[in-house]
C-alpha positions in Angstrom: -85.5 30.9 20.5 -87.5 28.6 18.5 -86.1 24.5 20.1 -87.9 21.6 19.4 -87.5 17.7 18.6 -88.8 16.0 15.6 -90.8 13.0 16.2 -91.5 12.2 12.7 -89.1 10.7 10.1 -88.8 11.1 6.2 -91.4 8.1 5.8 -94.4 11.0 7.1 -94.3 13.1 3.9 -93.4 14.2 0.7 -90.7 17.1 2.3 -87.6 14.7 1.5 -86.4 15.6 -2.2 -83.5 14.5 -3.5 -80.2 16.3 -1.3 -76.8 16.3 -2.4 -73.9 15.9 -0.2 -71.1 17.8 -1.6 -68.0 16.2 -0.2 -66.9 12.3 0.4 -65.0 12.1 3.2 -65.6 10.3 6.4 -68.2 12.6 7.8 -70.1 13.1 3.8 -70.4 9.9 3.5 -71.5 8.6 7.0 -74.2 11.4 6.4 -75.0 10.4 2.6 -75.6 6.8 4.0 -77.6 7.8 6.6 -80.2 9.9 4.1 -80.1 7.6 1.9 -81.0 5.1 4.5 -84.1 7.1 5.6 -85.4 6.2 1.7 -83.8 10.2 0.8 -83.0 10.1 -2.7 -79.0 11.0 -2.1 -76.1 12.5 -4.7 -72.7 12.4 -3.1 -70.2 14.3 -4.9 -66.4 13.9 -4.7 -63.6 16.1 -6.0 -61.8 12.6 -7.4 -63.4 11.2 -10.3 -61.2 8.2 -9.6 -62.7 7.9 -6.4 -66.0 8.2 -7.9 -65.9 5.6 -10.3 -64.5 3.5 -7.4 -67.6 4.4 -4.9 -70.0 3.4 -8.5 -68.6 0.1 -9.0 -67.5 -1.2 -5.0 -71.3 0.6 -3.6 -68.9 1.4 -0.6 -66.2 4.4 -0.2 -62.9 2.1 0.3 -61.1 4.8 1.0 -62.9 6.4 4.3 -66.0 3.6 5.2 -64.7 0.6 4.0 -67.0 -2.1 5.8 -70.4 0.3 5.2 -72.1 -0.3 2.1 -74.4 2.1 0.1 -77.9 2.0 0.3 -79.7 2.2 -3.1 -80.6 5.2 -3.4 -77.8 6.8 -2.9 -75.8 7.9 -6.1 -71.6 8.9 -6.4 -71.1 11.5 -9.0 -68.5 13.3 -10.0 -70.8 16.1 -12.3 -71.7 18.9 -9.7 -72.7 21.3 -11.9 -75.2 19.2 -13.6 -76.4 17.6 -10.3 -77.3 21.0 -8.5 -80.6 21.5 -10.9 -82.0 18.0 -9.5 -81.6 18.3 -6.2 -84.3 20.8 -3.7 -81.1 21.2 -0.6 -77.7 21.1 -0.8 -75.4 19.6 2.2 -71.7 20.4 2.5 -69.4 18.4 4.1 -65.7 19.6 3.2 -62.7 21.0 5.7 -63.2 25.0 6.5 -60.0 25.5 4.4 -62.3 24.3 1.3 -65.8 25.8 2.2 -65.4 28.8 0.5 -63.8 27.6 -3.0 -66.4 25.0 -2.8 -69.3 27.6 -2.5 -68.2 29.7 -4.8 -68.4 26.9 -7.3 -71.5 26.2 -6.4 -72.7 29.7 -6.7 -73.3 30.2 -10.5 -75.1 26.9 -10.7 -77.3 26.7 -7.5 -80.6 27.3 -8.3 -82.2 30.3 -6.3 -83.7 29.6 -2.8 -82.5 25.9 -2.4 -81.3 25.6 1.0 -77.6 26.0 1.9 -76.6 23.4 4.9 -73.3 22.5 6.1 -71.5 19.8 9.1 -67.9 21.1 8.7 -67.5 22.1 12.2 -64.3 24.9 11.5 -64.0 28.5 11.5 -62.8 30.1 7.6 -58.9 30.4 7.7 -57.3 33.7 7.5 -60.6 35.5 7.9 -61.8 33.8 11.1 -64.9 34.1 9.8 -67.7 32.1 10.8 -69.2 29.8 8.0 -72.7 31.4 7.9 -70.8 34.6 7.3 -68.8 32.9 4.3 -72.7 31.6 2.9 -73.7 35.6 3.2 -71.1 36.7 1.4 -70.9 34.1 -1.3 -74.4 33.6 -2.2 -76.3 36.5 -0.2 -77.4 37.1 3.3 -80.5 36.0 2.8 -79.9 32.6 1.5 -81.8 29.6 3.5 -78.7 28.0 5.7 -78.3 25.7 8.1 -75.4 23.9 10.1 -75.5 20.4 11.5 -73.3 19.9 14.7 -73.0 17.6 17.7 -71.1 14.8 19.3 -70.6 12.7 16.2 -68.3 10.0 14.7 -68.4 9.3 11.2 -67.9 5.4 11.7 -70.8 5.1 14.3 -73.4 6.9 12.0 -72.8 4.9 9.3 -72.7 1.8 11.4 -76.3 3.3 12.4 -75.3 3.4 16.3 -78.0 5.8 18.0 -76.3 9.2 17.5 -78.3 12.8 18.6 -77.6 16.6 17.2 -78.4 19.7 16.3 -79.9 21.9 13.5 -79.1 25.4 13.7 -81.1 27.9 10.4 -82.0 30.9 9.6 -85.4 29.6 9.0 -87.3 27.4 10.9 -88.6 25.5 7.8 -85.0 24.9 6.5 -83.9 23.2 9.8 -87.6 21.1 10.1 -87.1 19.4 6.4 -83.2 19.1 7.3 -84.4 17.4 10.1 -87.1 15.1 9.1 -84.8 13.6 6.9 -81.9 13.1 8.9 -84.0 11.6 12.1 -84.8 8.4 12.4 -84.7 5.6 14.4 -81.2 6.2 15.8 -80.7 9.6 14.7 -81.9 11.5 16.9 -82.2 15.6 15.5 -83.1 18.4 17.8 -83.4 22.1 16.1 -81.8 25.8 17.2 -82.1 29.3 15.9 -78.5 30.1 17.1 -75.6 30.0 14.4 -73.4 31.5 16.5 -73.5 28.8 19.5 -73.5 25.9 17.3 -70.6 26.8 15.2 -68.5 27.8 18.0 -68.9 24.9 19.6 -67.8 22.8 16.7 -64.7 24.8 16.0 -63.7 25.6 19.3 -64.0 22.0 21.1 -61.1 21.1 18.3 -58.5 22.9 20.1 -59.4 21.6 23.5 -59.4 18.2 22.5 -55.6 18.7 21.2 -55.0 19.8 24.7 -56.9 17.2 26.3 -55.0 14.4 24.1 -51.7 16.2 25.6 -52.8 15.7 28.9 -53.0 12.1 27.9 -50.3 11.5 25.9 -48.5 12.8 29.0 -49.7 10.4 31.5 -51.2 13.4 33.0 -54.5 11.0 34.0 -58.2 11.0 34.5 -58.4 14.3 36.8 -56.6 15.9 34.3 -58.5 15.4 31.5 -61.6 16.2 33.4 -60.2 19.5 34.5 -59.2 20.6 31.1 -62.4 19.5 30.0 -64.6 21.5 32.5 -62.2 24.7 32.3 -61.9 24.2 28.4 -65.9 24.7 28.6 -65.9 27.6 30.4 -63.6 29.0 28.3 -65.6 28.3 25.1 -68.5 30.2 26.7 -66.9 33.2 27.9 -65.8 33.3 23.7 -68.7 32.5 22.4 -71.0 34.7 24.3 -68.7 37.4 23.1 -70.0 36.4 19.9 -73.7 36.7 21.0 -74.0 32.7 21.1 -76.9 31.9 23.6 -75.8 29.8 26.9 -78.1 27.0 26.8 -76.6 26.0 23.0 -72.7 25.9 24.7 -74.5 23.4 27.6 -76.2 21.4 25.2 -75.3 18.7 22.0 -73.0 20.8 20.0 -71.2 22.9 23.0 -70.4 20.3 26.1 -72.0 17.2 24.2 -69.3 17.7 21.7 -66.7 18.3 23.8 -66.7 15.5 25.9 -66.7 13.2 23.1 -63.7 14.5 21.0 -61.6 15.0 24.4 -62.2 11.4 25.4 -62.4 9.4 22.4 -59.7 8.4 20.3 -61.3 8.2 16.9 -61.4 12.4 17.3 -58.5 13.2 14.8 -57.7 16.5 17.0 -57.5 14.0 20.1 -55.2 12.0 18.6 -52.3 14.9 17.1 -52.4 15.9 20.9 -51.7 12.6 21.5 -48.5 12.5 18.9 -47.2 15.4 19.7 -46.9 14.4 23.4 -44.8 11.6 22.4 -42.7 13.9 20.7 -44.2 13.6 17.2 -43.4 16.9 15.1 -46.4 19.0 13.8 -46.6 17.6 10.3 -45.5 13.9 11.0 -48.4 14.5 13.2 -50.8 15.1 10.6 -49.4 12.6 8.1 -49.2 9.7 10.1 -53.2 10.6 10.8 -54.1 10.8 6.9 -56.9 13.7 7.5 -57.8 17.2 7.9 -57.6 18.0 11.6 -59.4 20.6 11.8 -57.9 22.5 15.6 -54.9 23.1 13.9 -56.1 26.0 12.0 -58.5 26.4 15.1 -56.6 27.5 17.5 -54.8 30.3 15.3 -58.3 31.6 14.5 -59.8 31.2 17.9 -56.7 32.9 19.7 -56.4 35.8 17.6 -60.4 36.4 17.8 -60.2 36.4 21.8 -57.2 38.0 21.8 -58.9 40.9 19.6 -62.1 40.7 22.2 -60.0 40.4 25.1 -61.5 36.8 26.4 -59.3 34.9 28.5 -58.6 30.9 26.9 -55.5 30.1 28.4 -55.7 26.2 27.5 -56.1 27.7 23.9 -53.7 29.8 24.3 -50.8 27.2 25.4 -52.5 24.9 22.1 -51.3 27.7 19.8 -47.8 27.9 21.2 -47.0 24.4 21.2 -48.4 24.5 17.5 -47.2 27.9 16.3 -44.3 29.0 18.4 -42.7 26.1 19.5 -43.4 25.4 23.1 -43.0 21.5 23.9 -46.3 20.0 25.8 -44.6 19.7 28.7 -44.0 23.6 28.8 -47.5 24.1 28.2 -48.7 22.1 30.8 -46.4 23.8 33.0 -47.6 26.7 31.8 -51.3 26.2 33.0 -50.5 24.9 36.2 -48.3 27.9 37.2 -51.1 30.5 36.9 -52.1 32.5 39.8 -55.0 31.3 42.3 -58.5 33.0 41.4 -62.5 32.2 41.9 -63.8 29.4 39.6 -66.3 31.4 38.4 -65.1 34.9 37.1 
């Protein structure tokens, strides 16, 4: 495994070309600022050409990042077809229910070798496939990918609050340039060669944190969280490293970093539909009083049919899918995990 940390920023070299960030949501945009603030020439694309013209004429996305204003060189467009020959790597930012309709547009148009990177931290609905897999199959196995993960809010990178995670490629050179323009003073950018780890941390963490804002919204308290925190990590090991994930990735930035954050903090969308639907909150008053994709709920019916498949225990997952999908309240969940029989910690 190939793990090191770049000590140089954009400013050392010529290896920062124009990107474009395909998606302007929260997490696009907070990204798209913080290129172009590392003097990256930056294209951000949005699906709304309303939105676009918006983004042109207020330099800010009112929308998402109201009170963050762009930096000049970064450019809305609404064109990507004729943005994709400018551009020497592509970054995709979109919910896992859109990655694949958005690579497949890209695929006619992308211009062969550019490197393929992505932060949507989901697994592909339906398929359960991981996103790397989805890149294969779209545009080739052997097309240059990457995926950025770790404990992140949109709001505090774009405020430019010191943030830190990972770059996991197929190739070391993709996740060095990827790097070296994302680092900076308060961006701090380490680099993996494992796929597998730091997708699965990104997806799966999105489930736990549902069950963590239960706990919560329950008045369960501090211990609880903590326990479901702790036995929600070893249950996203035990899946992943049926996966072939390596252990070291689930204990670093984008397995336990991650976690704690969006099980703690109420800015993490999945946190907080755990937190209405232990208040009694129905599914989808849930997700419409919180305005965006959250991406556990489609998580946790992926994640428990794949362990259910490789036989890998994750009860707190478990109870997640049947207060989403079959109707048992919080309480009942909760109940639920408590009532299981005595056994070693670590087994």
């Amino acid at each position: 495994m190939w793990v090191n940390f770049l000590s140089v920023g954009p400013q050392n070299g010529n290896e920062c070309l124009k990107t474009l960030v395909v998606g302007a949501g929260s997490w696009g945009t907070a990204l798209a600022i913080l290129l172009a603030r590392n003097q990256v020439p930056t294209l951000l694309w949005a699906r709304d050409s309303a939105q676009v013209a918006a983004m042109v004429h207020a330099r800010h996305n009112d929308h998402y990042l109201p009170q963050v204003f762009f930096p000049p060189s970064l450019e809305p467009i609404a064109d990507l077809e004729a943005a994709l020959p400018q551009v020497t790597q592509v970054l995709v930012v979109v919910p896992s229910h859109s990655f694949r309709s958005v690579l497949e547009r890209l695929a006619g148009h992308l211009p062969d070798g550019i490197p393929l990177s992505w932060a949507t931290k989901g697994l592909e609905p339906g398929t359960g496939r991981l996103l790397h897999e989805v890149v294969a199959e779209v545009l080739g196995p052997g097309w240059p990918m990457a995926v950025v993960s770790g404990p992140t809010f949109a709001q505090e990178v774009a405020a430019g609050l010191p943030t830190a995670v990972t770059i996991a490629a197929t190739q070391s050179v993709v996740a060095a340039r990827l790097a070296s323009c994302l680092h900076g003073d308060n961006f701090r950018v380490y680099t993996s060669d494992d796929l597998i780890g730091v997708q699965l941390g990104g997806a799966v963490k999105n489930v736990l944190a549902i069950a963590a804002g239960i706990g919560d919204g329950l008045g369960f308290g501090a211990n609880t969280r903590a326990a479901l925190i702790t036995r929600g990590l070893a249950e996203l090991m035990r899946f992943a490293l049926a996966y072939g994930a390596q252990r070291e990735t689930l204990m670093g930035l984008s397995g336990l970093g991650d976690l704690v954050l969006t099980c703690t903090d109420d800015q993490s969308r999945n946190r907080r539909l755990g937190l209405a639907l232990a208040q009694g909150k129905q599914l989808d008053e849930a997700q419409a009083f919180i305005g965006q994709a959250v991406e556990g709920i489609t998580a946790a019916k992926v994640v428990v049919a794949k362990a259910r498949q490789l036989n890998v225990e994750m009860p707190i997952a478990e109870q997640v899918y049947q207060v989403l999908y079959a109707g048992r309240s919080p309480r009942q969940a909760v109940e639920a995990l408590c009532s299981r029989e005595q056994k070693p910690e670590y087994v």
